[in-house]
N, C-alpha and C positions, 0 to 999 in steps of 0.2 A: 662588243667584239673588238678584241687588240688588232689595231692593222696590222702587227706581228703574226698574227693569229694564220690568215689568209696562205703568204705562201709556202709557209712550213708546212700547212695541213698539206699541198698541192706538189710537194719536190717529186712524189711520186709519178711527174707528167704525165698532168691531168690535163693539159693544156690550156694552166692558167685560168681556170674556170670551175667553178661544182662538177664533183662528180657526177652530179646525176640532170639532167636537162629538166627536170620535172622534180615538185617535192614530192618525196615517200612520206605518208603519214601515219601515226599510229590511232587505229582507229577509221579506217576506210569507209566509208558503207558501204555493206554488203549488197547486192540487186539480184532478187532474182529475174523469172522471165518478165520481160516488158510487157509483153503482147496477153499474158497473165495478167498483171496488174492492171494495164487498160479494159481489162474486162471485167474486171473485178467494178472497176471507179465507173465504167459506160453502166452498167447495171448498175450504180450507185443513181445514178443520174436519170436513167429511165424512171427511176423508183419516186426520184424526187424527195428521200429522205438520207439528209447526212448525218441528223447525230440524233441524241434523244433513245440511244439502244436499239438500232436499227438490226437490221439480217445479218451484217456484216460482222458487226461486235459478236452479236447472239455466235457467231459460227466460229467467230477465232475465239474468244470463251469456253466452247465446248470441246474444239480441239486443242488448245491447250492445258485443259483439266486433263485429258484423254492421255496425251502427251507427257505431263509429270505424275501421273498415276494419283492426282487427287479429286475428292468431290467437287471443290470450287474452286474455279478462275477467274477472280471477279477483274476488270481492265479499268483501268485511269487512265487520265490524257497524258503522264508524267511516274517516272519512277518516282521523283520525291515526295510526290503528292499521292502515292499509294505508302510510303513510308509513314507519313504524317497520319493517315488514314490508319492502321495499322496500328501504331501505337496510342490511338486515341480512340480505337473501336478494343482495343486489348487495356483501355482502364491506365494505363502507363501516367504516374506522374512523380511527384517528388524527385527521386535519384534515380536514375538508369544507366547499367553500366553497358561500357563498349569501346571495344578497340580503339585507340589513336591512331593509327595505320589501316586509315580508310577516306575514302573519298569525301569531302566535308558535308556533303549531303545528308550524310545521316546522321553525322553531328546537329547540320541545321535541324532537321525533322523533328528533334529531341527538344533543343533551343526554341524555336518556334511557337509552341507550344508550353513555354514558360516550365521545361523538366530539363533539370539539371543532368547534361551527361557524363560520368566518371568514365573518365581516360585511363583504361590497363593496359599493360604491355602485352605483348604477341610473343608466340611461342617461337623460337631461333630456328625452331626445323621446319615447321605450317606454314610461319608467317602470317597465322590465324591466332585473334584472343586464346589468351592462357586462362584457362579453366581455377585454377592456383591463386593467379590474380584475382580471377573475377571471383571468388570464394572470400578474398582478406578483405574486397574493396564492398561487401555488403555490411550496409548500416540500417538501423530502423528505416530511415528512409527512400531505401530502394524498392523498388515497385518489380523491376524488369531486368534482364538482358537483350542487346541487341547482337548477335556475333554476325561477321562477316566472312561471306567464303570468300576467298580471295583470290583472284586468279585461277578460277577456275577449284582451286582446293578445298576441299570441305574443310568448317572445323568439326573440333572435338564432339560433334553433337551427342552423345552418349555422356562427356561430363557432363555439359552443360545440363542436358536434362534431369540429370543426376542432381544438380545442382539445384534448378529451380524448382523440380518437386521436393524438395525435403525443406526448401526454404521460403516457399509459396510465393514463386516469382513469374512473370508473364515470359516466356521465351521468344521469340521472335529472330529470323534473321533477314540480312541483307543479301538477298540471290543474283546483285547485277550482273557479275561475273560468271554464272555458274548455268546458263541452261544447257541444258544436255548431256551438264556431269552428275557424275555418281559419288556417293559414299556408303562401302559397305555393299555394293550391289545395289546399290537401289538408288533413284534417282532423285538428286536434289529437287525438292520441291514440296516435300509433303514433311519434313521434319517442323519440331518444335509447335507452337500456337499457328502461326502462318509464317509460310518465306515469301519475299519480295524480291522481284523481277523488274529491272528498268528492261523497256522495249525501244529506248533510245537510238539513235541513227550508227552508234561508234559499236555497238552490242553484234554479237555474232548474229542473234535473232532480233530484229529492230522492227520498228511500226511508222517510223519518224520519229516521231516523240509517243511515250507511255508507257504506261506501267500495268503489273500486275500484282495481284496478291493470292496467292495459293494458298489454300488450308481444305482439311478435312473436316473444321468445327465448324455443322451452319449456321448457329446461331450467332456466329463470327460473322462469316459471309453475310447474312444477312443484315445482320448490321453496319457494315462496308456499301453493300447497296445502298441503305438507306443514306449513309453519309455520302457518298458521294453524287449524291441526287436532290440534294436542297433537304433533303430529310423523308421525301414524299413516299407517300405508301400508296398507290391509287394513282388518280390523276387531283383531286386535291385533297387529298387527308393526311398532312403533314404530322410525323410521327415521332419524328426523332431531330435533333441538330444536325445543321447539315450544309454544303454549299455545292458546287459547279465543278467535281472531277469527272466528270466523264469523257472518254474516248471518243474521238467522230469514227464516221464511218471511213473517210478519209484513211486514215492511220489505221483503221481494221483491215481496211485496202491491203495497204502494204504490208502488216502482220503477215495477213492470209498468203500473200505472194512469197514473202521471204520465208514463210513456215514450209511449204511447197518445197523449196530449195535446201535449208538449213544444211540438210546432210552433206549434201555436195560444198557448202560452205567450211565445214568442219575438216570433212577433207582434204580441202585446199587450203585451210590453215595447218594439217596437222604435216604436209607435205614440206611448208615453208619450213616448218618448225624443226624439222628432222634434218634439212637442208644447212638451216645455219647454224646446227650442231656438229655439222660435219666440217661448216668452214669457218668456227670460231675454235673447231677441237685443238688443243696443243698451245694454243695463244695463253701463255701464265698472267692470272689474276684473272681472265676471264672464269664467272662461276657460274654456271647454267641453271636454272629451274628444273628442279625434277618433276616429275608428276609419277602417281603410286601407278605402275605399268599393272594393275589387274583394277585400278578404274577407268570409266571412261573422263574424255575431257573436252571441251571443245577447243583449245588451242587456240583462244583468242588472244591472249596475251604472249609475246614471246619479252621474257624477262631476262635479265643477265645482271648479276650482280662485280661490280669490280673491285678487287683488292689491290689499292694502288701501289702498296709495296710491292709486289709482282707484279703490274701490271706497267710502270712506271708513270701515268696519269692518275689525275683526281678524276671519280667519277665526273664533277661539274669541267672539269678541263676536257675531258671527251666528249660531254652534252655540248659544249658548245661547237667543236671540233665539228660535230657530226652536222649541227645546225648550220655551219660554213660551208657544206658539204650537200647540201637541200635534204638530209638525214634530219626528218624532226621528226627526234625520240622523245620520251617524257623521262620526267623524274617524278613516279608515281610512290609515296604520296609524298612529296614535299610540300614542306616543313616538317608536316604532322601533324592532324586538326589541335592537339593542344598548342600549338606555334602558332594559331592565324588567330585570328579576332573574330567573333568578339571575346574566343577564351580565354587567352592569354591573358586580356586583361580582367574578366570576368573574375577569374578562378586561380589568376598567378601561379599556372602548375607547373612544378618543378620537374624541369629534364631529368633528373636523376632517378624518376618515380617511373619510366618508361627507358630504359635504356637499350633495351634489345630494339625499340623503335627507331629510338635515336640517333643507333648504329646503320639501322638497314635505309633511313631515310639519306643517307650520304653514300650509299656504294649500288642504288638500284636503276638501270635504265630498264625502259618498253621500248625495244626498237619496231620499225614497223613491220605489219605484217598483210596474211593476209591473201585472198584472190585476186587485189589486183596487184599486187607482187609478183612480178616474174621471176623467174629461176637464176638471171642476169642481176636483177636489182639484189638480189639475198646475194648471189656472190661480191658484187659491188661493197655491202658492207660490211660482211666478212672482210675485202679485203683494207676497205679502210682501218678496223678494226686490228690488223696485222702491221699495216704499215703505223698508226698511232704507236704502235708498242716497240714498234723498231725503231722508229725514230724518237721516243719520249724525252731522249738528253738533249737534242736540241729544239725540240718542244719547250720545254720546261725553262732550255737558256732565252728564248724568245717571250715567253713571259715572265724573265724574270726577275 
């Protein structure tokens, strides 16, 4: 941070201090009732069983299949580690394609597992894999797609599956972002071979840490069990390869509490989200995130894209602005998993082969959001966001 940086951000008498007394973070965890969860975890404890697919998993498993309108809900201890699962109970190897504009997790999941992932560009209006791309970038040796909903937005599911039945390829997506939205009326969850659910602590719907894998194939599901159980079929009739994903009861705890809540969570995200529409409106180069108004969404993300020609800052000159400010926003995804190691070095992929990524990896913040957001803090950086844009000339003289 430039010591120039500081009092510029603040001519707005701030009184020489962050705006805000406390960091606003993106990604909060969400809580439901306390006195819920301690009853969940006291009955954990009477029971004397924490993990090994106790009551607790068995009951958030069944509510959340019931909840995405699919047969199975199988739970891991970890979103990544149901991704990994997943593409290794779905046969996945050789080449697999999938977005560069996603979280590198499911780059790693692919890596990991010694299968090459091919990096496509995303669609300018989704901001989800392009269908197009991932159609030119299949070679003999692609197995799968992984597509990414993103921010809550579906992709293309209709090409993609278009795509992989005519080219007999394993579907698969990535659902961290998306529980409780829809495409098409119907709710994310049940499209493609299976979709993948991180239940992580930053997630609308969280467990602490974990993951899920939703599909309608049980002989999928069944296979997921097995792997993430050491292989075991019985108590010892080891059946299949396999190692240590399972969920405790712990983190079923929490699942079950915060599934209890979700709804109220949503709407207290969807509250914020309407809030800083109203006081980012009219501010130029500020560009909102849509979302299709006949689905639903959970409104976990509040996104804003900046075009600093109109806006008069660089996206990374307002990230840091807002960071001087206890505003820590993200720049979701920078670089871009083809930008981070080990691909870069791996695979030497050329920026020009993604450029619609390239573009959006430099103009996107997630400001925070959220239930513990008050209606004060969303006005607070609305009006940072007002004052950066009126003040940008001597902004810009101060760095430069």
């Amino acid at each position: 941070m430039s010591a120039a940086l500081n009092p510029i951000a603040r001519l707005a008498a701030f009184g020489g201090r962050p705006r805000f007394d406390r960091a606003l973070h993106v990604g909060r965890p969400n809580m439901g009732d306390r006195g819920r969860y301690l009853g969940y975890i006291n009955g954990m404890l009477d029971r004397g069983i924490l993990t090994n697919y106790g009551p607790l998993v068995r009951e958030l498993e069944t509510r959340l299949a019931e909840s995405l309108g699919v047969r199975h809900a199988v739970s891991v201890c970890n979103g990544t580690m149901a991704l990994e699962l997943g593409v290794r109970a779905l046969g996945m190897k050789g080449e697999v394609i999938m977005p560069a504009f996603t979280f590198v997790a499911t780059a790693h999941a692919l890596q990991w597992q010694e299968i090459k992932p091919v990096f496509v560009d995303i669609d300018p209006r989704t901001c989800t894999i392009d269908p197009e791309r991932v159609e030119r970038a299949i070679t003999p040796r692609t197995t799968g797609i992984v597509g990414v909903h993103l921010w809550g937005r579906a992709c293309d599911t209709e090409a993609l599956a278009d795509i992989a039945r005519r080219r007999g390829l394993r579907l698969m997506y990535d659902a961290a972002h998306a529980f409780g939205c829809s495409h098409g009326g119907r709710l994310i969850g049940g499209f493609g071979d299976c979709e993948v659910f991180s239940l992580h602590a930053t997630k609308v719907l969280h467990a602490g840490e974990g993951g899920v894998i939703a599909t309608n194939d049980d002989h999928l599901a069944e296979r997921v069990r097995y792997m993430q159980n050491f292989g075991f079929q019985g108590q010892d009739n080891v059946v299949f390869l396999g190692l240590n994903g399972k969920m405790s009861e712990a983190c079923a705890a929490m699942g079950l509490c915060n599934l209890d809540s979700v709804e109220e969570f949503i709407a207290a995200n969807r509250s914020r989200h309407e809030r800083y529409r109203g006081g980012l409106a009219g501010i130029p180069g500020v560009v909102f995130l849509e979302y299709p108004a006949e689905e639903r969404n959970n409104y976990q993300y509040l996104i804003v894209e900046l075009e600093q020609g109109d806006f008069g800052l660089s996206r990374d000159q307002v990230y840091r602005l807002l960071q001087a400010e206890n505003v820590l926003s993200r720049r979701y995804f920078f670089p871009g998993c083809h930008r981070m190691e080990p691909y870069r070095s791996l695979y030497a992929y050329p920026e020009y082969r993604v450029p619609v990524t390239e573009a959006l990896c430099g103009r996107v913040l997630a400001l925070p959001t959220g239930p513990q957001m008050g209606e004060d803090d969303v006005d607070g950086v609305c009006e940072l966001f007002r004052f950066f844009h009126e003040q940008a000339p001597a902004i810009r003289a101060a760095l430069g």
